[in-house]
C-alpha positions as CSV (number, residue, x, y, z in Angstrom):
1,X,74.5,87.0,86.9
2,X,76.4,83.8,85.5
3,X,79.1,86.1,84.6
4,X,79.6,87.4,88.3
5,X,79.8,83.9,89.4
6,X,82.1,82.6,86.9
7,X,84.3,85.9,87.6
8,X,83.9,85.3,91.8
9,X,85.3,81.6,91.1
10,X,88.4,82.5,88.6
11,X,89.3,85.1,91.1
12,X,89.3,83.1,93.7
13,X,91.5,80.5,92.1
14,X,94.2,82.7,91.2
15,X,94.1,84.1,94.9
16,X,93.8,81.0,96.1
17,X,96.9,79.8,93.6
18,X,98.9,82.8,94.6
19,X,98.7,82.0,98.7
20,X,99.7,78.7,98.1
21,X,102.4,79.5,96.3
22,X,104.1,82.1,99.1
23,X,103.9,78.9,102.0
24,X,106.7,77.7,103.1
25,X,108.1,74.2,101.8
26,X,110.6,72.1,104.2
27,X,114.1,72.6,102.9
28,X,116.5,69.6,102.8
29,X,119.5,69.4,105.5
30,X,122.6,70.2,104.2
31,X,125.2,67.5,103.7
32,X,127.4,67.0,107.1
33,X,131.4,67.4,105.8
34,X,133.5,64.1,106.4
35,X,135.1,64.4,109.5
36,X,139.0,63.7,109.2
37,X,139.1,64.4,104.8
38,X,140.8,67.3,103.8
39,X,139.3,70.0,101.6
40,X,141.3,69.9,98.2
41,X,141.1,72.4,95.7
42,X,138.8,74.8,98.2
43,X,141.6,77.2,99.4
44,X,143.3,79.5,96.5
45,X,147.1,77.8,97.3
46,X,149.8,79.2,95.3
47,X,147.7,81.8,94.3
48,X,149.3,85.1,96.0
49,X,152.7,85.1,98.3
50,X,151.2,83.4,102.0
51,X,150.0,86.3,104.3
52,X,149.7,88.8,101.4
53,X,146.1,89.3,99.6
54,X,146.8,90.6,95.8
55,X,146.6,93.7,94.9
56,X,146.6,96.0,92.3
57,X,150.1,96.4,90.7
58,X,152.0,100.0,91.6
59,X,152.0,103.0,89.6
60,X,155.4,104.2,89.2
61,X,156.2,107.3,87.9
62,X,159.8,108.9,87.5
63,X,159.7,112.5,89.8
């Protein structure tokens, strides 16, 4: 009987363990952007011709 009992508890602690774990926790604000600084080294500049993404260089074949 002492067995049932000390295998009702342990169950019920890991269940018990287990809901807690899925509730939800507060998440911290994200950090407001300086208004008025601008965002160097975020945008790819100088990267590809303005306008144009890069792609894949042409196959050319003689036909």
């Amino acid at each position: 009987m002492l067995k049932f009992v000390i295998l009702g508890v342990a169950s019920l602690a890991f269940v018990g363990t287990a809901v807690a774990a899925d509730l939800p926790r507060p998440q911290p604000q994200p950090v407001a952007a300086p208004v008025g600084k601008y965002p160097l080294g975020k945008y790819p500049v100088g990267k590809s011709p303005v306008g144009k993404y890069p792609v894949a260089a042409p196959v050319v074949t003689k036909g």
